[in-house]
KOLMIPA-556637 format. One line per field, with one value per residue: residue number from 1; x, y, z of N, C-alpha, C in turn; residue in one letter. Coordinates in steps of 0.2 Angstrom, whole numbers, m for minus. Last residue first. Layout:
BEGIN
num: [NUM:...]
n.X: [X:...]
n.Y: [Y:...]
n.Z: [Z:...]
ca.X: [X:...]
ca.Y: [Y:...]
ca.Z: [Z:...]
c.X: [X:...]
c.Y: [Y:...]
c.Z: [Z:...]
residuo: [A:...]
# end
This chain:
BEGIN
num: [369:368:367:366:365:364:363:362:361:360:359:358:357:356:355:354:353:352:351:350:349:348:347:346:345:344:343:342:341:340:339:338:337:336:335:334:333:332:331:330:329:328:327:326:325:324:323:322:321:320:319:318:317:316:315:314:313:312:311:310:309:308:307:306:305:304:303:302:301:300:299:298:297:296:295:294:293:292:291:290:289:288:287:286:285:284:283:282:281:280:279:278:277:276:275:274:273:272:271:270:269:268:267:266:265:264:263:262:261:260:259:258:257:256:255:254:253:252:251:250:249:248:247:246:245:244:243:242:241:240:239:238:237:236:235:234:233:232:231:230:229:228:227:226:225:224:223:222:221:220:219:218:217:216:215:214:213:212:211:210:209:208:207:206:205:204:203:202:201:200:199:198:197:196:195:194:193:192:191:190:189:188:187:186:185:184:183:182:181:180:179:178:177:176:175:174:173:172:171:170:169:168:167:166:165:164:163:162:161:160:159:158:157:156:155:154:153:152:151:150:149:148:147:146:145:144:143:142:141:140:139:138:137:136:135:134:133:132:131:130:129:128:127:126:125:124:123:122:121:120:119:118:117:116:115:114:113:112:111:110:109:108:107:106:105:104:103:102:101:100:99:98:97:96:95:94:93:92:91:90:89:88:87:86:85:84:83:82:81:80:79:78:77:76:75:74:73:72:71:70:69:68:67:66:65:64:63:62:61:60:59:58:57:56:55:54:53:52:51:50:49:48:47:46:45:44:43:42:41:40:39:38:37:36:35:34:33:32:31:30:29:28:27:26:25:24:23:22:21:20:19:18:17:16:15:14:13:12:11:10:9:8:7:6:5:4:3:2:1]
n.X: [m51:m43:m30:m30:m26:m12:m6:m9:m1:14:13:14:28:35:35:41:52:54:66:77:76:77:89:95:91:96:111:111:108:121:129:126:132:144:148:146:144:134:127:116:110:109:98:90:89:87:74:67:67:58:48:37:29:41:57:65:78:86:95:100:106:101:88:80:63:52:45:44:34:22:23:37:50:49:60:72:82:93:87:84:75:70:67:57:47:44:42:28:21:19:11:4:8:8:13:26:38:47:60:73:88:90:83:79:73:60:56:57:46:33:19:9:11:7:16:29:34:46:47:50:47:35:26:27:18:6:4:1:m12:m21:m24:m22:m23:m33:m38:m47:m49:m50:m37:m28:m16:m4:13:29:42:58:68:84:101:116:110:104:99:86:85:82:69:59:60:55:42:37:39:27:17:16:14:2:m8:m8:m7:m4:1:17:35:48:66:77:94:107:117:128:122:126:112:116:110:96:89:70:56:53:59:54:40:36:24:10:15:25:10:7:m10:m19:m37:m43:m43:m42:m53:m48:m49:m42:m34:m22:m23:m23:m11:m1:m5:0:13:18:10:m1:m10:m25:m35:m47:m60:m70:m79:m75:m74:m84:m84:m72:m74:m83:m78:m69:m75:m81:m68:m67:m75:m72:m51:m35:m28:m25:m37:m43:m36:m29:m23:m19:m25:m29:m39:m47:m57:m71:m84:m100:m115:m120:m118:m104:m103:m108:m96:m87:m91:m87:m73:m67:m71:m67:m55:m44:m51:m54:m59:m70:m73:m82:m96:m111:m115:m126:m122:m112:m122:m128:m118:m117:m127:m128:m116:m120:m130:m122:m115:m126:m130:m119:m105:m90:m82:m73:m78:m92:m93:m102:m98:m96:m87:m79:m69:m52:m45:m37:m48:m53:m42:m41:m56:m50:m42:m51:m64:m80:m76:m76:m74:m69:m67:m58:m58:m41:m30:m18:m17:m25:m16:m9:m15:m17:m4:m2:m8:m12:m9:m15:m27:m32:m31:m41:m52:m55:m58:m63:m60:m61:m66:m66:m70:m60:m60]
n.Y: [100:92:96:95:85:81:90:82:72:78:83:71:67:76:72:61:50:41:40:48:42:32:25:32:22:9:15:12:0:m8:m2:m10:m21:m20:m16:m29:m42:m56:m65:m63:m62:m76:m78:m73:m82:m91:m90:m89:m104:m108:m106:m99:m88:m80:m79:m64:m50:m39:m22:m17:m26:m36:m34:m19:m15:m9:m17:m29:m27:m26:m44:m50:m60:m52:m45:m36:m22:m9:8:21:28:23:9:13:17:8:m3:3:5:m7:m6:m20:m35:m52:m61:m53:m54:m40:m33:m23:m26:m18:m5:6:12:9:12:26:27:27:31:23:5:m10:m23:m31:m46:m57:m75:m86:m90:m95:m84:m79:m90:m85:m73:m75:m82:m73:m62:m68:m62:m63:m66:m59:m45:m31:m35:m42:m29:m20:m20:m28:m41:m46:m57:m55:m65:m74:m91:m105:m111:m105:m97:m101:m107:m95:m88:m96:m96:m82:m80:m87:m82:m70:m66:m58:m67:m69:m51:m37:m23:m21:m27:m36:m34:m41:m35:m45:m39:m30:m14:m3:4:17:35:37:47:53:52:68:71:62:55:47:39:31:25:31:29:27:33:37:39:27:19:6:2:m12:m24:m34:m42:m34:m22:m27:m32:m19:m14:m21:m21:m8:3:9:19:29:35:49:49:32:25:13:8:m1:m13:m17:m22:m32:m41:m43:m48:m60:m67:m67:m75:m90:m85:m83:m77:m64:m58:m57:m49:m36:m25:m8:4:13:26:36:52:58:72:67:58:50:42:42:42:27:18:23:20:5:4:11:7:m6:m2:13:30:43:59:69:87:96:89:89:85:77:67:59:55:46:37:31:27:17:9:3:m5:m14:m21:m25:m36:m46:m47:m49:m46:m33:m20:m13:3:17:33:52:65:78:90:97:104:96:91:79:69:68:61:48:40:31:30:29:29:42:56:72:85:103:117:124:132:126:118:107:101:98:88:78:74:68:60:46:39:40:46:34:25:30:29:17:16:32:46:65:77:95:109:122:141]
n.Z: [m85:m83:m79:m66:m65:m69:m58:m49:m51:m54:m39:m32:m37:m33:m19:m18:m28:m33:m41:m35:m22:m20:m24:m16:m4:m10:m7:5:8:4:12:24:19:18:30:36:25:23:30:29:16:15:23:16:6:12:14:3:m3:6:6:m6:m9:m22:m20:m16:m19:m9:m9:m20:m28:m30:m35:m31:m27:m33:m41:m33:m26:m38:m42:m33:m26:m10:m2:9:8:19:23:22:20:9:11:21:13:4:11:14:3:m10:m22:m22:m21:m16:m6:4:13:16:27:31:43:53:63:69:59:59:72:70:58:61:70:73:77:86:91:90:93:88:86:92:105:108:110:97:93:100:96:85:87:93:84:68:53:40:26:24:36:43:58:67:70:63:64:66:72:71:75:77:79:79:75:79:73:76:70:56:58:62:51:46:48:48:34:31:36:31:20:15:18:29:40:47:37:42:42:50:51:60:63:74:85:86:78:71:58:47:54:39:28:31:31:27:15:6:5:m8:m18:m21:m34:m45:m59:m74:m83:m97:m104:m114:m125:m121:m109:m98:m98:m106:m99:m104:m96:m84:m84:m86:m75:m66:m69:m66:m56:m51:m62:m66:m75:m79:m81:m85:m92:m89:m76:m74:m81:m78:m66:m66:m73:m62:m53:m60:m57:m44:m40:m45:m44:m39:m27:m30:m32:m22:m12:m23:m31:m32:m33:m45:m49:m55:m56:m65:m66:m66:m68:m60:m66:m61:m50:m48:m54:m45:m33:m36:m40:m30:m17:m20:m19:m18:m20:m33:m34:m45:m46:m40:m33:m26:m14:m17:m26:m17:m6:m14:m21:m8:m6:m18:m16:m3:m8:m15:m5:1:m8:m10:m3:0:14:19:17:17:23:25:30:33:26:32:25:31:38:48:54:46:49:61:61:56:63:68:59:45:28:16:8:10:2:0:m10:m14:m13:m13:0:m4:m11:m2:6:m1:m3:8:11:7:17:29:26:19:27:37:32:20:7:0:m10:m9:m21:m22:m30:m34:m34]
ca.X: [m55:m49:m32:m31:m33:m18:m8:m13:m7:10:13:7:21:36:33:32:50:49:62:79:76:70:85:96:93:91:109:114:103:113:131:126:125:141:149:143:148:137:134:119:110:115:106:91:92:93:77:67:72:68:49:44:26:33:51:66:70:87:94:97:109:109:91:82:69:54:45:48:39:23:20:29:47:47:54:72:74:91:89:93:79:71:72:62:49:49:47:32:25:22:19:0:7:7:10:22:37:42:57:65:83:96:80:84:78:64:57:61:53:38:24:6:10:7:11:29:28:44:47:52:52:39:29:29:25:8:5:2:m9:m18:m22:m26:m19:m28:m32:m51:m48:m54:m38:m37:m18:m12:9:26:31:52:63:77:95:114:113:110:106:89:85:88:75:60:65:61:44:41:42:34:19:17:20:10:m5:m8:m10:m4:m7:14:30:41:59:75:85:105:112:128:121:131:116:116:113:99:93:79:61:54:63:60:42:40:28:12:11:26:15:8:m2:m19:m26:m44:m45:m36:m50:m48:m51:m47:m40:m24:m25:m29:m16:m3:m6:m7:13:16:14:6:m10:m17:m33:m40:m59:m65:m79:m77:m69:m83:m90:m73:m67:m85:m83:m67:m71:m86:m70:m60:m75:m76:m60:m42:m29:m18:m31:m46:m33:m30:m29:m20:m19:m28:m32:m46:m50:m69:m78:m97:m109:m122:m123:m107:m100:m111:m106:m88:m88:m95:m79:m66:m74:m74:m56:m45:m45:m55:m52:m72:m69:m79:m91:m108:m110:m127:m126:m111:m114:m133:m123:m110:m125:m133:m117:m114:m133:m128:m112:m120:m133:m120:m111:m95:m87:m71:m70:m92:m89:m99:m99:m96:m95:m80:m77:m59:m48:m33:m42:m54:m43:m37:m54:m57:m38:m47:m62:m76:m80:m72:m78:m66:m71:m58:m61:m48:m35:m21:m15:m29:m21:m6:m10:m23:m7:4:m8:m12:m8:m6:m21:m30:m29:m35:m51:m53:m62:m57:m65:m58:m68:m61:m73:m64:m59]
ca.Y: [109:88:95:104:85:81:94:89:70:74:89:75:62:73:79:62:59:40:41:49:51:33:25:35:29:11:13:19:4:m9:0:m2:m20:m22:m11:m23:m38:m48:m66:m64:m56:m72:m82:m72:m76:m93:m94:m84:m97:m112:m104:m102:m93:m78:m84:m71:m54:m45:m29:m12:m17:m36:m37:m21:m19:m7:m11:m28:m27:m20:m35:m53:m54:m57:m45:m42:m23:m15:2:18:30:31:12:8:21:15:m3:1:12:m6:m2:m13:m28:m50:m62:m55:m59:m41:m39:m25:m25:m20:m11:2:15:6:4:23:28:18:30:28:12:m5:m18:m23:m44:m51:m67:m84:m87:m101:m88:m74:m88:m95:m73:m70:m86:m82:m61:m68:m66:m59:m69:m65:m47:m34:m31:m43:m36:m21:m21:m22:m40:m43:m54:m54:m62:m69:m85:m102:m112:m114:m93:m98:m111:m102:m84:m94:m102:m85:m75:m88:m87:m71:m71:m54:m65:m72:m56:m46:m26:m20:m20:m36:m32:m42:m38:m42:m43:m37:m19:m8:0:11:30:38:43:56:49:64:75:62:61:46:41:39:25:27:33:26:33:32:41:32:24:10:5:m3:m20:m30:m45:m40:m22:m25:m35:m25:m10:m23:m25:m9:m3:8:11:30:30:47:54:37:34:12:11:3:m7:m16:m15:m24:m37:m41:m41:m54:m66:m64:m70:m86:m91:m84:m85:m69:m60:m60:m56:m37:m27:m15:4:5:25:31:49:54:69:69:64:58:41:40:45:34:19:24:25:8:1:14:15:m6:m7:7:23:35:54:64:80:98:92:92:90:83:73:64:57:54:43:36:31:23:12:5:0:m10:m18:m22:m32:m39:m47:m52:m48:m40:m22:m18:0:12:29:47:61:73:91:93:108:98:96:87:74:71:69:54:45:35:28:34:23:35:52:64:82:95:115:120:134:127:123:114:103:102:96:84:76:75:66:53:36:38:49:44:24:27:37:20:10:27:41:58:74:91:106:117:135]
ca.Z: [m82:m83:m87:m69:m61:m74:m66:m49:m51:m58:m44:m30:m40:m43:m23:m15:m24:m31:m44:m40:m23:m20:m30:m21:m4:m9:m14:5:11:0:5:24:20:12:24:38:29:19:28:37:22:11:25:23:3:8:19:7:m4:7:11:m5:m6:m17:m23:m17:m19:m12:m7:m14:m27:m25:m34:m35:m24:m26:m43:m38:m24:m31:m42:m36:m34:m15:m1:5:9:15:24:20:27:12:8:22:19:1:7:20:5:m3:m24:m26:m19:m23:m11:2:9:15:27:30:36:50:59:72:60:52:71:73:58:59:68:69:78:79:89:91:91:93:83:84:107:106:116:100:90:101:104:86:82:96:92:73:57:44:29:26:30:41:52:67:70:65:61:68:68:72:69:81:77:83:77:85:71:78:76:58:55:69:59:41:48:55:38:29:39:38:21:18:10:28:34:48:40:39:44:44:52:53:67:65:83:85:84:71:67:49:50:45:28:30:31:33:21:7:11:m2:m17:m16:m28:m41:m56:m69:m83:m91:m103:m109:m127:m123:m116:m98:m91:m109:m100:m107:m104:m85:m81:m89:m81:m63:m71:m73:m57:m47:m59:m62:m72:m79:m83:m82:m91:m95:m79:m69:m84:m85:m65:m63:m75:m69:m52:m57:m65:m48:m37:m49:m43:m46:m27:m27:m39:m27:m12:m17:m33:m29:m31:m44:m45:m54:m57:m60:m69:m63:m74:m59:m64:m70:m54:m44:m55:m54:m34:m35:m43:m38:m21:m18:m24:m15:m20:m32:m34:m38:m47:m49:m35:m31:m13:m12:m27:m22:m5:m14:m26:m12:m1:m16:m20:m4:m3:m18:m11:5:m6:m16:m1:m7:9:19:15:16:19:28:23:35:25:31:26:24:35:40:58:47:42:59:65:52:57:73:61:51:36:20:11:12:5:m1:m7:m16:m11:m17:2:3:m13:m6:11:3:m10:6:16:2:11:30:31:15:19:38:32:26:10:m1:m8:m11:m16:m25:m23:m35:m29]
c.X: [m55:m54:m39:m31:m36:m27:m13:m11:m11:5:10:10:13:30:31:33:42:48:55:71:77:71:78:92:91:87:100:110:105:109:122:126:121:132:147:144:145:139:138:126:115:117:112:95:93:95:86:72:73:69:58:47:32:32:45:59:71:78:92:92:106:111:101:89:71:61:51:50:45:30:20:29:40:45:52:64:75:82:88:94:85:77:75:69:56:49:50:40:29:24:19:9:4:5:9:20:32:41:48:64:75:93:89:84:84:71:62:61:59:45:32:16:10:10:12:23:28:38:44:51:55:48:33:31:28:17:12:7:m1:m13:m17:m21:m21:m28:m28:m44:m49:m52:m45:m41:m25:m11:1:20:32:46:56:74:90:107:111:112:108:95:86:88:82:68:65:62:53:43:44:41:26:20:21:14:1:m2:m5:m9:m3:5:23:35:53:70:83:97:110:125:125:129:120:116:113:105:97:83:67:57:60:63:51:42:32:16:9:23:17:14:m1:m13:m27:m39:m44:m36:m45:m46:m54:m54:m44:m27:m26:m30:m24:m9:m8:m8:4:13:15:10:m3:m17:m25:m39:m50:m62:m76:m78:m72:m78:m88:m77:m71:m80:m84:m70:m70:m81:m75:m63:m72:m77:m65:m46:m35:m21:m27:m41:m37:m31:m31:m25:m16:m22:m31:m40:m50:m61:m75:m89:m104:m118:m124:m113:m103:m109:m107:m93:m89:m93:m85:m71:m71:m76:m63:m52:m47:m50:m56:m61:m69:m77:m88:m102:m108:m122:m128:m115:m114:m129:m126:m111:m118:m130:m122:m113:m126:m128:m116:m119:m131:m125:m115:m102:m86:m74:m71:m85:m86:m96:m97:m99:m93:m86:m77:m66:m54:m38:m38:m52:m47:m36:m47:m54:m45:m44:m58:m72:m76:m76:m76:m72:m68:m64:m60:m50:m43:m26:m15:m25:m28:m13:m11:m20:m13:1:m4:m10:m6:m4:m16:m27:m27:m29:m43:m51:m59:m62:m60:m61:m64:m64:m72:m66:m63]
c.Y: [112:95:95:102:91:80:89:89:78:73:85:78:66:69:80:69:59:46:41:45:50:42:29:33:33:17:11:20:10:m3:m1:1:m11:m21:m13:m17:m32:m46:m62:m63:m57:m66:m78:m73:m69:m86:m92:m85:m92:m104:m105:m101:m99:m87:m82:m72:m60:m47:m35:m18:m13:m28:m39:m27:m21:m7:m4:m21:m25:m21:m31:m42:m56:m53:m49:m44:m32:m18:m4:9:25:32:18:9:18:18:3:m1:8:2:0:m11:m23:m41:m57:m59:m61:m47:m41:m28:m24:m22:m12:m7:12:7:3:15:25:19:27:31:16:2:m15:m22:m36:m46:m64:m79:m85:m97:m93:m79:m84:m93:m82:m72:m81:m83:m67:m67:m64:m63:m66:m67:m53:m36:m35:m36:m36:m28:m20:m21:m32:m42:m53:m53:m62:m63:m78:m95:m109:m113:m102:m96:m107:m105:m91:m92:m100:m90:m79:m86:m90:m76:m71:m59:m62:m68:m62:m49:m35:m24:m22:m29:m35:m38:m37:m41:m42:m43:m26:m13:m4:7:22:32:42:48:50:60:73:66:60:54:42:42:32:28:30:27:29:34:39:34:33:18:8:m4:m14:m24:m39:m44:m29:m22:m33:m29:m15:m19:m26:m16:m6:5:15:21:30:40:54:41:37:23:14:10:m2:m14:m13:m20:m31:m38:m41:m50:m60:m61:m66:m78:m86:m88:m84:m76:m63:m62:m62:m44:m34:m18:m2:4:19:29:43:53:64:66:68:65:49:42:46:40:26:26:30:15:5:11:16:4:m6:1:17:29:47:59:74:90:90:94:92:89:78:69:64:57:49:40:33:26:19:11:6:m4:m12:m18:m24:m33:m43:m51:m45:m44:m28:m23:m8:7:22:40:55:71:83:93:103:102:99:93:83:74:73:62:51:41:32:27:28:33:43:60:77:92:106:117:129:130:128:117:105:104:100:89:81:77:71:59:42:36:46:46:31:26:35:28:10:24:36:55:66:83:99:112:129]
c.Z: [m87:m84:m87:m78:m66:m70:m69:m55:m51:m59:m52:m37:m38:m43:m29:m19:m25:m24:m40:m45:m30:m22:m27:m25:m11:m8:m14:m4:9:4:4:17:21:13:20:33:32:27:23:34:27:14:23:25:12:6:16:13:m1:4:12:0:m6:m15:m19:m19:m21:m14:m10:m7:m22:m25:m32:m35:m31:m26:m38:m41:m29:m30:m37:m39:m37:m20:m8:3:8:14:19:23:26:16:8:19:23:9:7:16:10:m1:m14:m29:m23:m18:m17:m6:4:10:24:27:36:43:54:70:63:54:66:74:63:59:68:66:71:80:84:93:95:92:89:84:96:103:115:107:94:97:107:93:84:93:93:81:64:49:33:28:29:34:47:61:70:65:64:62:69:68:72:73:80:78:80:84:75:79:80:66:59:66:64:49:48:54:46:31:36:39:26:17:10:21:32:44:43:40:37:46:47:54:59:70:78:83:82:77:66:54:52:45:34:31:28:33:27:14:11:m1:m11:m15:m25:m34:m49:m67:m77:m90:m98:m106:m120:m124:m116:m105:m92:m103:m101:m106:m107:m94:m84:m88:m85:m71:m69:m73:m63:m50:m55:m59:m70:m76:m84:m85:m85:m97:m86:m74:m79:m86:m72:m66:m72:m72:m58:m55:m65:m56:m43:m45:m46:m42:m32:m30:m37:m34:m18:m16:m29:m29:m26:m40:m39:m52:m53:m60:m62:m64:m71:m64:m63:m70:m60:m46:m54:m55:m40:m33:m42:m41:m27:m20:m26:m20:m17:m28:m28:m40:m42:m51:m41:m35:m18:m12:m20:m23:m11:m10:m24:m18:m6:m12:m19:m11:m3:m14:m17:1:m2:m14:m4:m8:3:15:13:15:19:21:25:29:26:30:27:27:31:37:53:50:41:51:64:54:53:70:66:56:42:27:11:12:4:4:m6:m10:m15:m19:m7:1:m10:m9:2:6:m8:m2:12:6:3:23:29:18:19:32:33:28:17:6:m7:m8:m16:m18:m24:m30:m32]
residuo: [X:X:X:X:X:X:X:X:X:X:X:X:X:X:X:X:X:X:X:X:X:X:X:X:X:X:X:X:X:X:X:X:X:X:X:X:X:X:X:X:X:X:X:X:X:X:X:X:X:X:X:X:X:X:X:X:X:X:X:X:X:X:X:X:X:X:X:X:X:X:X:X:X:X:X:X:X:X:X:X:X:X:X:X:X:X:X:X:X:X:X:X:X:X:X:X:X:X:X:X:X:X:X:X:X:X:X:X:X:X:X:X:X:X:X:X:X:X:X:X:X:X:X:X:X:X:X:X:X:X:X:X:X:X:X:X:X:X:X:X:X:X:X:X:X:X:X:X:X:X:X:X:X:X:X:X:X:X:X:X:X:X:X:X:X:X:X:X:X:X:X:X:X:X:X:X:X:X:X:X:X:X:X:X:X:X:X:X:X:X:X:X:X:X:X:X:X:X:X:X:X:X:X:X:X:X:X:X:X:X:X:X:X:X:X:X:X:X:X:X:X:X:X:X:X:X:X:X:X:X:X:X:X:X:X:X:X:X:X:X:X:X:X:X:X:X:X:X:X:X:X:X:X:X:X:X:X:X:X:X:X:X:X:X:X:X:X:X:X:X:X:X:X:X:X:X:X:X:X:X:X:X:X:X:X:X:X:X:X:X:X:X:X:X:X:X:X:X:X:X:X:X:X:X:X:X:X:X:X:X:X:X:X:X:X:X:X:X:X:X:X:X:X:X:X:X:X:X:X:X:X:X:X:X:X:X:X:X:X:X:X:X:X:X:X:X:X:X:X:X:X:X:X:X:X:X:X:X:X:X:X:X:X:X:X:X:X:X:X]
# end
C-alpha cells in the first residue's frame, strides 16, 4: 500500500476534476490523502475513503506573505504523513507544493493544468511566475501538461529541464459512459450554452454582446450562463452585472449545478469564448454527449474543437468574429449540426477516454517505485 497525497487550490477541483483517478487509485489499494481549503466537495472526498488536511489557499493574490505561510503548512502537511508520492494541481500547489517536497525529498508529480490570468495579460507578476515555475520544477519526479502548446511555453522560456520526463496527456479526460451521446433537440429555438466559472477571461462579455446583436435580429435563440458566480478571481463577474443582462432580456442565467448533463443535453451548442484554457472539461463533456462546440483558438480549446468537423473556433477577444461564426451555426441545417456533435463523439472516444489517461498516469506513478 503506498500513501499517495493530492494537492490542489480546491477540494472542488479534485472532486469534479480527478475523481475517476482517486476511485481508481483506492480501489488499488493505496492509501489516499487530499489536501485542499475545505469547501462543500471536502466531505465527499472523505466519503471516498481519503484522509482530508485541511489548508488555506491564497487563489486570488500576490501576497508573498500568504504565499510563505502557504508553504509551511504544506511542509509540516507533508512531514507528518510521510508519503510515498505527493500529485500536484493547480498553480499555487505545484509551486509551493514543489518547495515543500524538495525540502523534504519526497517524490513529486506535477501537473500544469493552466497557467491562469498571469499569462492572458504579461506584467511583472508573469516574469516572478516564471521564476518560480523554474526553481519549483527543477526535482520533479514527472510533469504532465494539457496541451502542447503551455509544453511549448515552458520549453521556450527555459521553465523545465529537458532533462525531466514529461508527457501530455488530454487533461482528465472524459467518463465516456457518463456522458453518453444523447440525442440531438429538434427545439425551434437554437439555445446556445456558456458553462463554466463567470469570468471576464471566459468571454463573458463577448458572449452577451454577441446574444444582445443576434437576439436584435429577431431570431429564434437563448443564450444561456450556467456557471459559479463571485468565484475568487480578479475578473469574475459579479451577482449585478449578471442580473443588469439577464433584465435586458440577452441571456438566461442558470446557476450552477453539480450536475451539467441535462443543461449540455438540451443545449443546440456550447459556447466557450475564452481567453486562454488548460484542456476545458466543459468542452470535452460537451462533445461527449454530441454536441457542437464554438470556442476561440487560443490553448486548451484548440486541443478540443476541430474546425467545421466538430464545430467552430473564432478569434479570442473579437467580438465580430465570434459573431459570424454564430451566425454560420444558425444557418447549418439540423443534420448538419447533429452531424458536428456526432463527430465530436468520436473524436472524444478515440483520444480523450478517462480511462487511457488515469492507467497512463498510474503507470508512471508505479515508475517512480
Amino acid at each position: 500500500m503506498k500513501k499517495i497525497v493530492l494537492t490542489a487550490n480546491t477540494s472542488w477541483y479534485l472532486y469534479n476534476f480527478r475523481l475517476g483517478l482517486i476511485k481508481e487509485l483506492i480501489k488499488q489499494k493505496n492509501k489516499i490523502f487530499i489536501v485542499a481549503p475545505k469547501d462543500n466537495f471536502s466531505t465527499k472526498l472523505k466519503d471516498l475513503g481519503c484522509t482530508f488536511f485541511s489548508i488555506k489557499v491564497d487563489n486570488k493574490g500576490s501576497n508573498p506573505i500568504k504565499d510563505l505561510s502557504f508553504f509551511y503548512c504544506l511542509r509540516k502537511i507533508y512531514k507528518k504523513i510521510n508519503p510515498d508520492i505527493i500529485l500536484h494541481y493547480t498553480i499555487k500547489p505545484v509551486i509551493y507544493g514543489s518547495f515543500a517536497s524538495q525540502k523534504l525529498s519526497i517524490p513529486h508529480i506535477n501537473n500544469i493544468t493552466g497557467l491562469g490570468t498571469v499569462f492572458i495579460d504579461p506584467n511583472w507578476i508573469t516574469f516572478f511566475v516564471k521564476i518560480l515555475y523554474k526553481k519549483a520544477l527543477i526535482r520533479s519526479s514527472y510533469v504532465f501538461f494539457q496541451n502542447k502548446d503551455d509544453y511549448k511555453l515552458f520549453i521556450k522560456n527555459k521553465l523545465i529541464s529537458k532533462s525531466i520526463p514529461v508527457s501530455i496527456i488530454p487533461g482528465t479526460g472524459i467518463d465516456l459512459d457518463k456522458f453518453k451521446l444523447s440525442k440531438y433537440p429538434k427545439s425551434s429555438t437554437l439555445n446556445f450554452l456558456f458553462i463554466g466559472r463567470i469570468l471576464k477571461d471566459k468571454g463573458f462579455f463577448e458572449f452577451v454582446e454577441v446574444a444582445k446583436r443576434i437576439k436584435n435580429l429577431g431570431f429564434k435563440v437563448d443564450f444561456k450562463i450556467l456557471g459559479y458566480l463571485n468565484v475568487k478571481n480578479k475578473t469574475a463577474i459579479t451577482e449585478s452585472e449578471i442580473n443588469h443582462f439577464q433584465k435586458k432580456g440577452y441571456i438566461n442565467y442558470l446557476g450552477s449545478s453539480d450536475n451539467v448533463i441535462p443543461f449540455i443535453s438540451d443545449a443546440s451548442c456550447v459556447v466557450l469564448p475564452s481567453y486562454r484554457e488548460g484542456l476545458p472539461k466543459s468542452l470535452l463533456e460537451a462533445a461527449s454527449i454530441g454536441r457542437p462546440i464554438i470556442a476561440t483558438d487560443v490553448t486548451g480549446c484548440r486541443d478540443i474543437v476541430f474546425n467545421g468537423k466538430n464545430g467552430f473556433l473564432c478569434k479570442p477577444r473579437n467580438i465580430k468574429d465570434l459573431y459570424q461564426k454564430i451566425m454560420e451555426f444558425i444557418s447549418l441545417s439540423y443534420q448538419e449540426r447533429k452531424k458536428l456533435g456526432e463527430n465530436g463523439r468520436e473524436i472524444m472516444k478515440k483520444n480523450f477516454d478517462e480511462k487511457k489517461v488515469i492507467k497512463k498516469i498510474i503507470n508512471h506513478i508505479n515508475q517512480i517505485f
